[in-house]
C-alpha positions in Angstrom: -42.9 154.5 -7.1 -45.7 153.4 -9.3 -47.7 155.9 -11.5 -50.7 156.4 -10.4 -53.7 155.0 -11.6 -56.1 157.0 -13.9 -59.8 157.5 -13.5 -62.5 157.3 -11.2 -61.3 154.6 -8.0 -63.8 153.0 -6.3 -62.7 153.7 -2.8 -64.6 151.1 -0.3 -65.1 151.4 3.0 -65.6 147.6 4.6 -65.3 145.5 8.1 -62.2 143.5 8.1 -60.3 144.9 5.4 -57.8 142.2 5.9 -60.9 139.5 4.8 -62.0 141.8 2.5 -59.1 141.5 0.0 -58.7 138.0 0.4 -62.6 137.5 -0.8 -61.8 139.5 -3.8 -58.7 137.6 -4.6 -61.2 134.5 -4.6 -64.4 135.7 -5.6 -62.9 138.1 -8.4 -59.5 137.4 -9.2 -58.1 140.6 -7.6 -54.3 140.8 -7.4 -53.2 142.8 -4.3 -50.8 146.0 -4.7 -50.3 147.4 -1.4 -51.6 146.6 1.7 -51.1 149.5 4.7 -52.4 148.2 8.5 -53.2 150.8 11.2 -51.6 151.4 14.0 -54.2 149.4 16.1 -52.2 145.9 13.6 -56.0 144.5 13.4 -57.2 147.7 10.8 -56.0 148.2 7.4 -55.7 152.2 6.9 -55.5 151.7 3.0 -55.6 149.2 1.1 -54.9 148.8 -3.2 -56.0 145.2 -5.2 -56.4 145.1 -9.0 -59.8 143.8 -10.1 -60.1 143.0 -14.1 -57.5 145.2 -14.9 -58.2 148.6 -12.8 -57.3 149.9 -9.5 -59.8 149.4 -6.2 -58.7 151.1 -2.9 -60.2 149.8 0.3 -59.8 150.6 4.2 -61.1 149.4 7.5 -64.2 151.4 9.3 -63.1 154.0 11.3 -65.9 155.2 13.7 -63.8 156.0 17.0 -62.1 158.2 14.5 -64.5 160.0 12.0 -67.5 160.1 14.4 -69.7 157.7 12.6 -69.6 154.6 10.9 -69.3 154.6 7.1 -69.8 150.9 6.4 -73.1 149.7 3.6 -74.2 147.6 6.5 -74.6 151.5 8.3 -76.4 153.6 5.4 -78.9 150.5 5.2 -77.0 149.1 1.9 -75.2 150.1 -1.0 -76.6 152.6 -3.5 -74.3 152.0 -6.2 -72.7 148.7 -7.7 -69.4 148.2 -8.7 -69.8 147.1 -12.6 -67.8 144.4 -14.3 -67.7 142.9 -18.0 -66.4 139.5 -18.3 -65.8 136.4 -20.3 -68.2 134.7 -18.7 -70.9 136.0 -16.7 -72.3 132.6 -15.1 -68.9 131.8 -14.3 -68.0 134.8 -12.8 -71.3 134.9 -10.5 -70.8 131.4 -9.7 -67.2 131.6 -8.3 -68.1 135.0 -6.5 -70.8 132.9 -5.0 -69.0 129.8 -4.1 -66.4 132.6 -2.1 -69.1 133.6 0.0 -71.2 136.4 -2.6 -74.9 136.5 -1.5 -76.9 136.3 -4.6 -78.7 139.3 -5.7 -79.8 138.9 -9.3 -78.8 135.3 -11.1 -77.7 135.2 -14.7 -80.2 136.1 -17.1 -80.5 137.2 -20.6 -81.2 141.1 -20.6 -83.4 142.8 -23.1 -80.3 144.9 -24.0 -78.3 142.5 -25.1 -76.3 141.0 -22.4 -75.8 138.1 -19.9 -76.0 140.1 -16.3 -76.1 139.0 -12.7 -75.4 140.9 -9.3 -73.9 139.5 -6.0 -73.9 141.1 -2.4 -70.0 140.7 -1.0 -69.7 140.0 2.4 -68.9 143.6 2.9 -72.6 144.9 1.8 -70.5 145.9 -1.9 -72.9 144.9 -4.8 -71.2 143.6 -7.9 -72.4 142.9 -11.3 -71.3 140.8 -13.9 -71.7 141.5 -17.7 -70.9 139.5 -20.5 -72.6 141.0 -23.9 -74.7 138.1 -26.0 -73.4 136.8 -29.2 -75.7 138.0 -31.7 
């Protein structure tokens, strides 16, 4: 059994759970841990990929079975986004783009000192990108 991991976990509710990890295998790199379907074999139940290094759970909507739908795409969007510093932000924009990211924000030098840009995932999950500028 593996240890479990430490700190906050994003936990992300999304349509197609099964899509969903292979867009962030190719949009962020993710490397998949454990995969668990429903007993429907179309849902995933849970779901565990690594992306840069830290632990992101994930599961298929479930609205015959909590009452209501608990997707972005049903609260109108995403409130939060999911935050990540890389080598390279243009890069790391570009390829979540050319996966099937929405653009939100391009890359831009930010008055605080970094490279930042944000992307809509075909899920209604905003990430950003971060990469700090050399000074």
């Amino acid at each position: 059994m593996m240890p479990a991991p430490k700190g906050p976990i994003p936990h992300l509710c999304v349509d197609n759970g099964n899509a969903a990890i292979e867009f962030y295998k190719k949009a962020l790199g993710a490397k998949e841990i454990s995969r668990s379907p429903a007993q429907d074999g179309k849902r995933l139940m849970h779901a565990e990929v690594e992306v840069n290094g830290a632990s992101l759970y994930l599961h298929d909507d479930f609205p015959d079975m909590c009452g209501k739908s608990d997707t972005p795409q049903a609260h109108g969007g995403s409130p939060i986004s999911l935050h990540l510093n890389v080598a390279n932000c243009d890069e790391a924009f570009n390829r979540a783009v050319e996966a099937g990211g929405k653009p939100k924000m391009p890359p831009a030098d930010m008055f605080w000192g970094a490279r930042y840009a944000q992307i809509e995932d075909p899920f209604g999950h905003v990430w950003a990108f971060m990469t700090p500028l050399k000074k």
